[in-house]
C-alpha positions in Angstrom: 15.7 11.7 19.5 15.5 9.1 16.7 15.4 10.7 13.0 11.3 9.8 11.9 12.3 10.4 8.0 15.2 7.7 7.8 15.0 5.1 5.6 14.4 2.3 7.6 11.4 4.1 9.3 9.8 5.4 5.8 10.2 1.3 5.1 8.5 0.3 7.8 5.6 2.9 7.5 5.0 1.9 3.6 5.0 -1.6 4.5 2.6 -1.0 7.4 0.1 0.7 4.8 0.4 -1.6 2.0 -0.1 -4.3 4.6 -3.8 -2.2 5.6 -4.3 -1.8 2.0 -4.1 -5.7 1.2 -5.9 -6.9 4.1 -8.7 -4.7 3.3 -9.0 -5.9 -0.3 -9.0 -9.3 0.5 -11.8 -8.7 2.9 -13.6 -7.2 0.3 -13.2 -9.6 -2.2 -14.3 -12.5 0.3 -17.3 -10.7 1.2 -18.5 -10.3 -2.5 -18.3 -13.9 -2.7 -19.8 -14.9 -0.2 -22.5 -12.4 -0.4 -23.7 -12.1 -3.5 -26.2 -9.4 -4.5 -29.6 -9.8 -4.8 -31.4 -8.4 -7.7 -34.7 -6.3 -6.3 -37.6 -6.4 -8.8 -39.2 -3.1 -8.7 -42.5 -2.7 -7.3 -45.6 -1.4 -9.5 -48.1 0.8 -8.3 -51.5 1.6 -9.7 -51.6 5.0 -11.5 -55.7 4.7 -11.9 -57.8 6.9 -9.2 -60.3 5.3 -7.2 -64.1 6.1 -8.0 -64.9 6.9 -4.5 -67.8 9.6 -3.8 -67.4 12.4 -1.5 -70.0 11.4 0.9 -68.4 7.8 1.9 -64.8 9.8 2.2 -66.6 12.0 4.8 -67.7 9.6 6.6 -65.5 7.3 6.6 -63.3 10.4 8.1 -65.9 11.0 11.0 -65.4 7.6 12.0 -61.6 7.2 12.1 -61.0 10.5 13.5 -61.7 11.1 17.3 -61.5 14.8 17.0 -64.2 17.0 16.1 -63.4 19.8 13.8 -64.9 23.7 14.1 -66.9 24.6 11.6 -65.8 28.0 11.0 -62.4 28.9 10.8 -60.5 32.0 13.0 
């Protein structure tokens, strides 16, 4: 059986990785070029409560809601 830690071997394994290593960094690079980011503006939402009266919420429930609820509860 062939000595794994020889020189030649530990050279061919470094190479191997730094090879990996570049490849990956140049992909990286050419993808942030190509791609470049988009700036998201943020989205603003309206902190003021609705004036809505408890009547209209109630039935406006009824209506949208197909089941009937019990009046008492167990």
């Amino acid at each position: 059986m062939k000595q794994p830690f020889e020189l030649k071997y530990i050279k061919r394994y470094l190479l191997m990785y730094a090879g990996v290593v570049i490849v990956a960094v140049l992909f990286y690079f050419i993808n942030s070029t190509n791609n470049p980011v988009k700036v998201i503006e943020k989205k603003q939402f309206d902190t003021q409560k609705a004036e809505r009266s408890l009547s209209d919420a109630t039935e406006s429930n009824r209506s949208i809601s197909p089941f009937r609820l019990l009046q008492t509860g167990y």
